[in-house]
C-alpha positions in Angstrom: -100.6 56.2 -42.6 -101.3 55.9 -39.1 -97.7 57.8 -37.7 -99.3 61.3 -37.5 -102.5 60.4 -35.6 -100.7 58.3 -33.2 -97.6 60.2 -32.8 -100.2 63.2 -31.7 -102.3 61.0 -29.5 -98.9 60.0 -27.1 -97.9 63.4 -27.4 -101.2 64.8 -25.5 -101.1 61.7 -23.2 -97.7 62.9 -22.2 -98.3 66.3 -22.0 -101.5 65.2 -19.3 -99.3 62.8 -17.5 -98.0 63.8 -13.8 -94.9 65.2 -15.0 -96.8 68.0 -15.8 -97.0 69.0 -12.1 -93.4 69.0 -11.1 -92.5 72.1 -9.2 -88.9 71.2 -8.2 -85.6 71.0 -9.9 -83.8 68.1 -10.3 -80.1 67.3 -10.6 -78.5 67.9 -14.4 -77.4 64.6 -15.7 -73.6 66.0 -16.6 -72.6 62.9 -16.3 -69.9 61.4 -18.9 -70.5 59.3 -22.1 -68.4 58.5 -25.4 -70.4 56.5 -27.5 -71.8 60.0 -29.4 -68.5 60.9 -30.5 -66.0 58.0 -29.6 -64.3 60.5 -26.9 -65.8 61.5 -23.3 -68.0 64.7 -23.3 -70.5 65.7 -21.1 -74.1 64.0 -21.5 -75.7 67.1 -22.3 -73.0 68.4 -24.6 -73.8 65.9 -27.0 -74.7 67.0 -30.5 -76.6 63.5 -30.9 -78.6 62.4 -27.9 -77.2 58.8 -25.7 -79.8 57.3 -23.4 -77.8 55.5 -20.3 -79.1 52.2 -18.5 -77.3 53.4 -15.0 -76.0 51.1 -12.0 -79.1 51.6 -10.4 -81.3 50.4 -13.2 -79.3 47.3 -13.5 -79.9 46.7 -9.6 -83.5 46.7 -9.8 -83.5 44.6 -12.6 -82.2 41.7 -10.5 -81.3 38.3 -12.4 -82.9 39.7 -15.3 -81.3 40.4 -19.2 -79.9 43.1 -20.6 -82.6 42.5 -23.4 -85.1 43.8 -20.8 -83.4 46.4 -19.4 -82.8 47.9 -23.3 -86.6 48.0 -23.4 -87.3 50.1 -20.7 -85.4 52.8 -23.3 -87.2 55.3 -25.7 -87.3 54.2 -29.6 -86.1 50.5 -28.8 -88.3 47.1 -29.1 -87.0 43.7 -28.4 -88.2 40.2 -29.2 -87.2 37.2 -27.3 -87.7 33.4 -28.4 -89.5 32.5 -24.6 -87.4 33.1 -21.0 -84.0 33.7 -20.0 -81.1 33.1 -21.9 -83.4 32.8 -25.0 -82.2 34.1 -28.3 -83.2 37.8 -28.5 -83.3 40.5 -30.9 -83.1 44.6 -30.7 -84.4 46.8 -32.8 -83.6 50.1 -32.7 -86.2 53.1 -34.4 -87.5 50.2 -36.3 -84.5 49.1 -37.8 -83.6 45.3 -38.4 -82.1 43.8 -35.5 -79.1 43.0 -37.2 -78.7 46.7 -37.7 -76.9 47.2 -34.5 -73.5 47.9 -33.2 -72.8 46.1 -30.3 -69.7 46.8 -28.3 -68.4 45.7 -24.7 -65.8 48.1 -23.5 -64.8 49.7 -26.7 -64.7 46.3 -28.6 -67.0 44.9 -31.3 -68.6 41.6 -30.6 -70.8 39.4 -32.9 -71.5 36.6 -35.0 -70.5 36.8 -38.7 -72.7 34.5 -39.6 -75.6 36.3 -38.2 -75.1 39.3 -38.1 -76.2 39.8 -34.5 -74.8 40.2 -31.4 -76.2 37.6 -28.3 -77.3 40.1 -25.8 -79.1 37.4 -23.7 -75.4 36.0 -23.2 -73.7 39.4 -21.7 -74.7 38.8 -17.5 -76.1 41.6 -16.1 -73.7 40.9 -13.0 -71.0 42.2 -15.0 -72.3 45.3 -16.2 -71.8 48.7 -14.9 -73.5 50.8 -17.6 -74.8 50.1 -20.9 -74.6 53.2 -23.3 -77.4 53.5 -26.4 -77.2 55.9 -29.4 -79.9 55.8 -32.1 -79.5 56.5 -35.5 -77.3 56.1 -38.2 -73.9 55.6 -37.0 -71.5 54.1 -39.7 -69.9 57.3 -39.9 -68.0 56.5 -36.4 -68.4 52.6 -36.1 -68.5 51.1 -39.8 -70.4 48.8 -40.8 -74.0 47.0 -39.6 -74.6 51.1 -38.0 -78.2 51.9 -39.5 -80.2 51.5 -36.5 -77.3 52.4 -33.9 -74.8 51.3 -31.4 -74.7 49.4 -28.6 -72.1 50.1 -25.8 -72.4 47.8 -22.7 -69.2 48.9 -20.4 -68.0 46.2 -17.6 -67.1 47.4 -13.8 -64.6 50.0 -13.4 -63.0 51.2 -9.9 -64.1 54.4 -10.3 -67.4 54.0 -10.9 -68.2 50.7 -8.6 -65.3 50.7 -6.3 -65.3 48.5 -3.8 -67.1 44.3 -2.9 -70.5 43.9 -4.3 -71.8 40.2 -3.2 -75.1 38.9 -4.1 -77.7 36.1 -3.7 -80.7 36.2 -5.7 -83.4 32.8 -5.1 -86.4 33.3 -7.6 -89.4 31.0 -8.9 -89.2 28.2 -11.8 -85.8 27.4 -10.3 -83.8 30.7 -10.5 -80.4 30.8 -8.9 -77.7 33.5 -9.2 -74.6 34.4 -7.2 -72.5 37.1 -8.3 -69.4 39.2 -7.0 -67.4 42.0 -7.6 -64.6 43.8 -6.5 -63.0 46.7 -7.5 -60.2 49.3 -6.2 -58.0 52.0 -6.5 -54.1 51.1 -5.3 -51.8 53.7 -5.8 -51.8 53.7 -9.5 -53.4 50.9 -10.2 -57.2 50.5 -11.1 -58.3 47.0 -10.6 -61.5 45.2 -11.3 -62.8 41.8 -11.4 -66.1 40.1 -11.2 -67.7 36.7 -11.4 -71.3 35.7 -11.4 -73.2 31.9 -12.2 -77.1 31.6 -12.7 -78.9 28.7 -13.2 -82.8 28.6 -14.3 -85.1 25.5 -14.6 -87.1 27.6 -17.2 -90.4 26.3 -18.4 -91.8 25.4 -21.7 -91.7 28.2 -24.2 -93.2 26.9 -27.0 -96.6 27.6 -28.0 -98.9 24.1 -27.8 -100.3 25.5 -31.3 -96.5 25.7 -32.4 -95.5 22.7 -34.8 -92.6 22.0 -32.5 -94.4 22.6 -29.5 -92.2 20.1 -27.3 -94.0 19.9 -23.5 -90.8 20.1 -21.8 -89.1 22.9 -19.6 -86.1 25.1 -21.4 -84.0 25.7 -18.6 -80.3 28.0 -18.6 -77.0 27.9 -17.3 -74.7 30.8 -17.1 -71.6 31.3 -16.0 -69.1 35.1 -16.7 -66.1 36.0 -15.4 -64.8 39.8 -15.9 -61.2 41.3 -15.2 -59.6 44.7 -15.3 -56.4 46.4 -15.1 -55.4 50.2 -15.8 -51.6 51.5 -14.8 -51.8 54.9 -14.8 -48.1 56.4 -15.7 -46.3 59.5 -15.3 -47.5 62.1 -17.9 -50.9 61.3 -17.9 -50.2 57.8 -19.8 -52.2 54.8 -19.1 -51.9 50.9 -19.9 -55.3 48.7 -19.6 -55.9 45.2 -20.3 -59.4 43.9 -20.1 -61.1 40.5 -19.8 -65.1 39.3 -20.6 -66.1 35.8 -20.7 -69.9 34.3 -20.8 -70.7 30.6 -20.9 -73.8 29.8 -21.7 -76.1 26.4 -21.9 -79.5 27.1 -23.1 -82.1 24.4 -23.7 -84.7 25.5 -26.9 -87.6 23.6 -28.7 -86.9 23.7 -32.4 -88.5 20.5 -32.9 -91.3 18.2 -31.0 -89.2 15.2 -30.1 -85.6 16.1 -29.6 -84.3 17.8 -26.2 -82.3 20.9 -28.4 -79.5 22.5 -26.4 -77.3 25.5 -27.4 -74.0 26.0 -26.2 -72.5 29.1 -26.6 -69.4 31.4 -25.2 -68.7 35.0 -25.9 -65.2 36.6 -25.1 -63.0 39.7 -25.2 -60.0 40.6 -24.4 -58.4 43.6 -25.3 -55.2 45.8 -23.9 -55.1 49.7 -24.8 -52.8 52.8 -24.6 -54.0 55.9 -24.4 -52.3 59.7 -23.3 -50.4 62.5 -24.8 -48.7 62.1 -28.6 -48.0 65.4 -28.9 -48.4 68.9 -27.4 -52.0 68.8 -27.6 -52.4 65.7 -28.8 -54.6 62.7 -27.0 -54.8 59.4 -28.6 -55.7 56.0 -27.8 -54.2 52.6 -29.1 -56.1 49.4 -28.9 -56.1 46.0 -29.7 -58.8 43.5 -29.3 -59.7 40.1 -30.2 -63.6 38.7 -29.3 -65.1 35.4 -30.1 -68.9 34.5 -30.4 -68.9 30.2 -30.6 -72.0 28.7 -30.9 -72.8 24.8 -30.6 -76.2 22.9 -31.2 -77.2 19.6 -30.2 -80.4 17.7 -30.4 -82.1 17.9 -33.8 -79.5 19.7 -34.9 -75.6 19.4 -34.4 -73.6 22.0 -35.9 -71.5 24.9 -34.9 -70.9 28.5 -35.6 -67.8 30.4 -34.0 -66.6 33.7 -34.9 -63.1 35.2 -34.5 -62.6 39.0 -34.6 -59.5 40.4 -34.7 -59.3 44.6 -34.1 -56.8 47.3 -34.5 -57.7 51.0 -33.9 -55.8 54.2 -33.5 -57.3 57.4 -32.6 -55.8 60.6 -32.3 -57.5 64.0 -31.1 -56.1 67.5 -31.6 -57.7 70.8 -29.6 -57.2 73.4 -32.2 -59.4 76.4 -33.3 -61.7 76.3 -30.7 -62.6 72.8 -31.6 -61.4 69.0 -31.5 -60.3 67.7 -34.5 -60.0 63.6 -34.6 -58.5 61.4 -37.1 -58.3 57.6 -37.0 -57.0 54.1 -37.9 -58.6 51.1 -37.6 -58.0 47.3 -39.4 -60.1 44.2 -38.5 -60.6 40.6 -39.4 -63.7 38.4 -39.0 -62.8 34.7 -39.4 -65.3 31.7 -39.4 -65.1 28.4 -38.5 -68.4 26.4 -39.1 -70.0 23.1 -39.6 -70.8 24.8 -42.6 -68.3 24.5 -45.7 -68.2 28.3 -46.9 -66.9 29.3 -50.0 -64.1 32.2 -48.0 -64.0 31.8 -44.3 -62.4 35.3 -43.7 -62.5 38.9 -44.4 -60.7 41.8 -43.6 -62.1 45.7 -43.3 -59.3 48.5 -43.4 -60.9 52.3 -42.1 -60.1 55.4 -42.3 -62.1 58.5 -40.4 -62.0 61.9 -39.8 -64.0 63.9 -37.3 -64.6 67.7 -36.2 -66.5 68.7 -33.0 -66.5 72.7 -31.9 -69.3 74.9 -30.5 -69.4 78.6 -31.9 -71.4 80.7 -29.2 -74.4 78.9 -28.7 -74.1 76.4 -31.8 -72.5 72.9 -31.5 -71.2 71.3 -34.3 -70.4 67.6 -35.0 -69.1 66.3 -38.3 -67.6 63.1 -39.0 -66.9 61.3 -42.5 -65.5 57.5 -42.9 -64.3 54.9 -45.2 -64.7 51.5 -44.8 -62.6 49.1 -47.6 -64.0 45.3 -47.2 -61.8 42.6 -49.1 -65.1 41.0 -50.0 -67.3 44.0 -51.3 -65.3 46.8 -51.8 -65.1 50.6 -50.3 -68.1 52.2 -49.0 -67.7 55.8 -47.3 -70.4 57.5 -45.0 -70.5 60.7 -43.2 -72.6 63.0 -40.6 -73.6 66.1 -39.7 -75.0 67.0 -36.5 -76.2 70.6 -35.1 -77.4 71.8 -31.6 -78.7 75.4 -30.9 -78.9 76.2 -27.2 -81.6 78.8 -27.7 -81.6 79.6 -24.0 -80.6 78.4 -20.9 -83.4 75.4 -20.8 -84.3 74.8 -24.5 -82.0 73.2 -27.0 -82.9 71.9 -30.7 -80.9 69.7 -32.3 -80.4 67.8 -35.8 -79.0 65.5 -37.6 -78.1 64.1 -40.9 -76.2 60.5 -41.7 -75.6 57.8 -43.9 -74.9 54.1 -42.6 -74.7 50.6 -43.9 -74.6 47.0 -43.3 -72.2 44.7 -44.4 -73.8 41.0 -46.1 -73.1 38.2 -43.5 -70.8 35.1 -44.5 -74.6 33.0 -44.1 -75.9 35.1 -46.5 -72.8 35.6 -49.0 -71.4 31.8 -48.7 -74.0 29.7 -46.9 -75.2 26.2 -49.1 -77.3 23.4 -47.8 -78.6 20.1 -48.9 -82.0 21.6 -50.3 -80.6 23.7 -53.0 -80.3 27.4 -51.0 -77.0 29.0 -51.5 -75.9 32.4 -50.6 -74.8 35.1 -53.0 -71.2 36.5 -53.3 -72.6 39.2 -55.9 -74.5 40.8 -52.8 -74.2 44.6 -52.0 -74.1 46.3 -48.4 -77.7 47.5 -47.5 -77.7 51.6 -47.5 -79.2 54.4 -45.5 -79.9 57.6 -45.3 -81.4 58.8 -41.5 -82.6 62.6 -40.5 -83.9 63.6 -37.1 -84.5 66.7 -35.5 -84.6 67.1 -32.2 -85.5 69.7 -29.2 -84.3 69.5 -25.2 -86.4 71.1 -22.8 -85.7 71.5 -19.1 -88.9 73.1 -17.4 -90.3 73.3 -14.1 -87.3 70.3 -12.6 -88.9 67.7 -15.7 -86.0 67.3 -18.7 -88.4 66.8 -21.4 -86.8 65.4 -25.2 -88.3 65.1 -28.4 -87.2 63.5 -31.7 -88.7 63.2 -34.7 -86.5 60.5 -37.0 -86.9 59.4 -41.1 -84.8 56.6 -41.9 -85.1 55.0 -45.4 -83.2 51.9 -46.2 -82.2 50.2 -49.7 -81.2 47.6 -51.2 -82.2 45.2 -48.1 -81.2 41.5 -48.0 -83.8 39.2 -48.6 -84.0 35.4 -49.5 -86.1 34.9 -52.0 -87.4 31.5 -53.1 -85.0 31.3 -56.4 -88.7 28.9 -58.4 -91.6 29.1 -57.0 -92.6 25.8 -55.3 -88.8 25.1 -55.2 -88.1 25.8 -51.1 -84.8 26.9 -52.5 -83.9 30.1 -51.6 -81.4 32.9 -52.4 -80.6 36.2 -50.3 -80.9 39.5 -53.2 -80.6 43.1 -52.5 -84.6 43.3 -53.5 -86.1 45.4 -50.2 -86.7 49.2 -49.8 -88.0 50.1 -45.9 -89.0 53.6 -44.8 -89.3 54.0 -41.1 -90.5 57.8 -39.8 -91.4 58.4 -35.8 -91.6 60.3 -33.0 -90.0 59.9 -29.7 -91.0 61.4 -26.7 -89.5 60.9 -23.3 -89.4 63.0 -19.8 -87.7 62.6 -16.5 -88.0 64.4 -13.0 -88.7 64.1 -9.6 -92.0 64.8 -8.1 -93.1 66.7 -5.3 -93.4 63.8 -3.4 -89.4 62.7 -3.9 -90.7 60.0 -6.7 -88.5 60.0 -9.4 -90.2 59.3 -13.0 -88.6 58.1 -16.6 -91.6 57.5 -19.3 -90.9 57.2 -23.2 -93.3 57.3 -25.8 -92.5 55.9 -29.4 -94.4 56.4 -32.3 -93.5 54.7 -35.6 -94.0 53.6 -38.9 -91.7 51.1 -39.7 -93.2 49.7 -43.7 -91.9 47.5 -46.6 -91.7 50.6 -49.2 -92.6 48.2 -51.9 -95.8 46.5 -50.6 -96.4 49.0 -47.0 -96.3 45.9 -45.4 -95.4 46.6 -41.5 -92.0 45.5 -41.1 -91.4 41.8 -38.9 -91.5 41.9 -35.0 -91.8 46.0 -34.9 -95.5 47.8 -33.6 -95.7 50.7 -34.6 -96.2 52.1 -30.8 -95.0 51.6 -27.7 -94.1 53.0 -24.6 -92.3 52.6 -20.6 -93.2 54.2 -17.8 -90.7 53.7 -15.0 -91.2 55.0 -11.1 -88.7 54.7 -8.1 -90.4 55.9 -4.3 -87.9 56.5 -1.7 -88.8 56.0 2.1 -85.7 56.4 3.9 -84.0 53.0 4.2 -86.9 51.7 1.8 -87.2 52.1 -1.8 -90.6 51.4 -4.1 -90.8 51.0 -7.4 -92.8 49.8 -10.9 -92.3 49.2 -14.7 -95.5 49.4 -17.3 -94.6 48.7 -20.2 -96.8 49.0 -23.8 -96.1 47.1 -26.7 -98.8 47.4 -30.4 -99.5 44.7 -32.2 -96.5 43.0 -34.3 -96.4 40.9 -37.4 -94.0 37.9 -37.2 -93.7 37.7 -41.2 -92.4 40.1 -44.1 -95.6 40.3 -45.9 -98.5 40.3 -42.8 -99.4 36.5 -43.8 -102.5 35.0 -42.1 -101.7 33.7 -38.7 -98.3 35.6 -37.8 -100.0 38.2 -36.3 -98.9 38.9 -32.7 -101.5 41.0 -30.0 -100.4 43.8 -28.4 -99.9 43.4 -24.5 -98.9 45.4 -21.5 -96.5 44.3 -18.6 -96.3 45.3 -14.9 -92.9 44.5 -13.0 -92.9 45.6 -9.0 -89.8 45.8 -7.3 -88.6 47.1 -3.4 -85.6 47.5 -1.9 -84.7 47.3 2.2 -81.2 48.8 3.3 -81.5 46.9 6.1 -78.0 48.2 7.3 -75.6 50.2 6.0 -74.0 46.9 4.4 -77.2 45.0 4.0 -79.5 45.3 1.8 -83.0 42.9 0.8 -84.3 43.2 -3.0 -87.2 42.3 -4.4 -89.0 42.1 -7.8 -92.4 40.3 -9.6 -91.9 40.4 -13.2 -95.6 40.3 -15.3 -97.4 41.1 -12.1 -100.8 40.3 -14.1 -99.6 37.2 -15.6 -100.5 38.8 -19.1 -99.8 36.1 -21.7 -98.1 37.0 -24.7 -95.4 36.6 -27.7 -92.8 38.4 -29.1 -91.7 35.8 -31.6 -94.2 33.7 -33.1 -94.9 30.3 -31.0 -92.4 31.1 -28.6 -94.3 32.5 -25.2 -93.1 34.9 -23.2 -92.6 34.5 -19.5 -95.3 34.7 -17.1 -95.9 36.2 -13.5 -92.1 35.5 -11.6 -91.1 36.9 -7.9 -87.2 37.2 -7.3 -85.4 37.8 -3.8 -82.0 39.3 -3.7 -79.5 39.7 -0.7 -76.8 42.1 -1.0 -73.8 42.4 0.9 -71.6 45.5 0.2 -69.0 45.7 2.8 -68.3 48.9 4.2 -63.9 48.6 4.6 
């Protein structure tokens, strides 16, 4: 197994790397997050670590995806079918990339049939922060948890108060506009933003792809956001919140037709949070989000998913801890061109949670049941410790179980060539461990984890007689995944500020050691930011192993590795003006991350910004 010799090879190149030489302190990130425990808690008071794609990352990403940006983070690949607005996939620790939570402002969003969510459809314009925590997390979210959650959270007035205004002009026909504004009056929190983008794309099929189609897959976006929080007397508050993203994406699926996708994601949701009781905090919410997908060309039919959500969660300080109990009902509903056999379901959960810290231990514990009208119960739990063992070293570890809930395509779907689903199906299983260890030495914050997931029962179809092309999906797969993750951030003598990650892996087919579709088994970022008084430098590298676009690393789906440079600058050319640039793939590198699908090449982007100073 290649893991151990690998894992120590990134280890020593970090260890060599200029962070080694940092001799000032830098700022501890106490900044807020609630994805690790579904409550806010400082960053580095988590049990289980969150990484955080900040305002400033999503700025000098320009008109880029959100896809990208999740890159740039430590134990997380993606794969995208060619440019922007292209279908895209996440994988998290070298879990399948419908092993992820996704969730915009506290709500889930999705496709039932799929089982994914469409990051490539959420505009970066939007976005104010995007929240990532590995591992199994069932426990808190329910089901589809094994690799982790996803938690992208839209403009708020206290974090981005104020107008935001853009202009963004870019190569291959790149257009965006976006605006936000967002404010503080009396006791009213107010947000809203807007954005369009408009790409002429270029052709991202492969001309030794059989649909290789020599035509240019352009985008269209449009996204619209809206928020609202009444703050009351005794510390109540009232929200209601608003997403939409239109999208129009043209695709080559086939050599002759001009395929177009048409798709819309949307939430809306209102909450109440405050005091129950003496002592007592809890937070009321309901939700609905919609994922619709249309295709036209050489093939018309449509997808769209309806989920309806309704959670309740109470939290008690008692005992020199938080104890958390909660409520939670949904319904996924599906309306398809497809004739399923049910076209609904509906999930009722129950969890339980403890958090405290005894001297210099922190404990997490959280257990949860899950009852699906299609499949049953299923219950998981987790435990999770953290030892500060001084003032700048802290070990940490975990233990959880997750699982993934069989999609409507793969429990219902029928076609015309004999493939059916199976209603017998069982949720895939997990069972993660990591252990962990913070270090803050010499102004770097240095992390490493060391992570063994196993995974059974996995969905795959299977061709039900040989020769037949008539497949079936069967709880047949076993996957193991161990790695290391190594990351470090600081600022250097010279005021440059530095985020690498390093990620070692071993994602395998436990049956045949087959390396698991679209992961390497190393890869790694490497992110720098100059400033220069009113100027601002900075680069991306990013490092990707070779991948295997098949289940059983069949001749010709074997992808190269490849390494990407991005530059990008920034001129405050007043206190309310601002100039940003970036080149994407500096060196042109050609490559793929899905098989005859190529990804972008060398593309410059100019951005004016206008934040008005009132």
């Amino acid at each position: 197994m290649m893991f151990p010799r690998t894992a120590l090879a990134l280890a020593t190149l970090l260890a060599a790397s200029p962070l080694g030489a940092f001799a000032q302190s830098t700022p501890s990130d106490d900044d807020l997050v609630v994805t690790a425990a579904r409550q806010p808690q400082r960053a580095r008071a988590a049990v289980r670590p969150v990484q955080v794609i900040t305002a400033e990352d999503i700025r000098a990403a320009g008109a880029g995806s959100l896809t990208e940006l999740l890159r740039s983070l430590g134990g997380v690949e993606t794969s995208t079918n060619g440019g922007l607005g292209q279908i895209s996939g996440v994988f998290m620790r070298g879990a399948n990339s419908d092993h992820t939570v996704v969730l915009v402002d506290g709500v889930r969003i999705g496709s039932a049939t799929l089982g994914t969510a469409p990051l490539e459809a959420i505009p970066l314009a939007l976005i104010e922060r995007v929240e990532l925590l590995p591992g199994a997390s069932s426990s808190l979210y329910g089901a589809d948890a094994i690799g982790g959650v996803i938690q992208i959270f839209t403009k708020t007035a206290q974090r981005s108060p104020g107008v935001d205004l853009s202009w963004t002009a870019g190569e291959r026909g790149l257009a965006r506009v976006a605006g936000s504004y967002a404010a503080r009056l009396g006791q009213t929190e107010l947000s809203l933003g807007a954005t369009a983008l408009r790409s002429d794309g270029y052709n991202v099929s492969d001309p030794s792809f059989w649909g290789y189609n020599p035509d240019r897959d352009g985008s269209r976006q449009l996204g619209l956001q809206a928020r609202v929080v009444q703050h009351l007397d005794g510390g109540h508050q009232l929200g209601l919140q608003f997403l939409r993203s239109d999208s129009t994406v043209q695709y080559d699926a086939t050599a002759v037709a001009d395929d177009l996708s048409r798709d819309r994601t949307q939430t809306l949701a209102a909450h109440w949070s405050g005091p129950l009781l003496p002592g007592v905090e809890h937070t009321l919410r309901l939700a609905r989000s919609w994922d619709d997908n249309h295709l036209a060309g050489s093939s018309t039919v449509f997808t769209d998913t309806t989920q309806d959500q309704l959670s309740w969660i109470g939290r008690h300080r008692v005992a020199g801890g938080t104890l958390s109990a909660g409520l939670e009902w949904s319904r996924q509903a599906v309306d398809s061109a497809t004739a399923y056999a049910r076209d609904s379901r509906n999930v009722g959960s129950g969890l339980l949670g403890w958090q405290a810290a005894y001297g210099a231990l922190s404990v997490q514990a959280d257990l949860r049941h899950d009852r699906n009208s299609q499949y049953g119960g299923h219950s998981t739990g987790q435990l999770g410790l953290a030892w500060q063992a001084s003032s700048s070293l802290r070990l940490r570890g975990a233990l959880g179980s997750a699982f993934k809930a069989p999609t409507f395509n793969q429990l219902y779907y029928s076609d015309n060539f004999g493939s059916n689903g199976n209603p017998a199906l069982q949720p895939e299983r997990s069972v993660n461990a990591e252990l962990g260890a913070d270090l803050s030495a010499g102004g770097v914050q240095w992390s490493a984890t060391l992570f063994s997931n196993r995974i059974r029962q996995l969905i795959n179809w299977v061709e039900t007689v040989p020769g037949s092309f008539s497949y079936q999906p069967r709880n047949t797969a076993r996957a193991r995944i161990d790695g290391l993750v190594l990351g470090a951030s600081g600022t250097l003598p010279t005021g440059t500020r530095v985020r690498v990650s390093l990620t070692a892996q071993s994602p395998e087919d436990s049956d045949t050691g087959a390396q698991l579709q679209r992961r390497a088994r190393q890869f790694a970022q490497l992110h720098l930011v100059q400033p220069m008084g009113d100027w601002s430098l900075g680069s991306d590298l990013g490092y990707s192993g070779a991948r295997w676009d098949s289940v059983d690393e069949s001749a010709g789906t074997r992808m190269g590795g490849y390494a990407t440079l991005a530059l990008f600058a920034r001129w405050r050319v007043t206190p309310e003006w601002s100039l940003e640039g970036r080149v994407d793939n500096l060196t042109d590198r050609s490559y793929q991350q899905a098989l005859g699908y190529v990804a972008p090449g060398r593309q410059a982007q100019l951005t004016l910004r206008w934040t008005p100073l009132f």
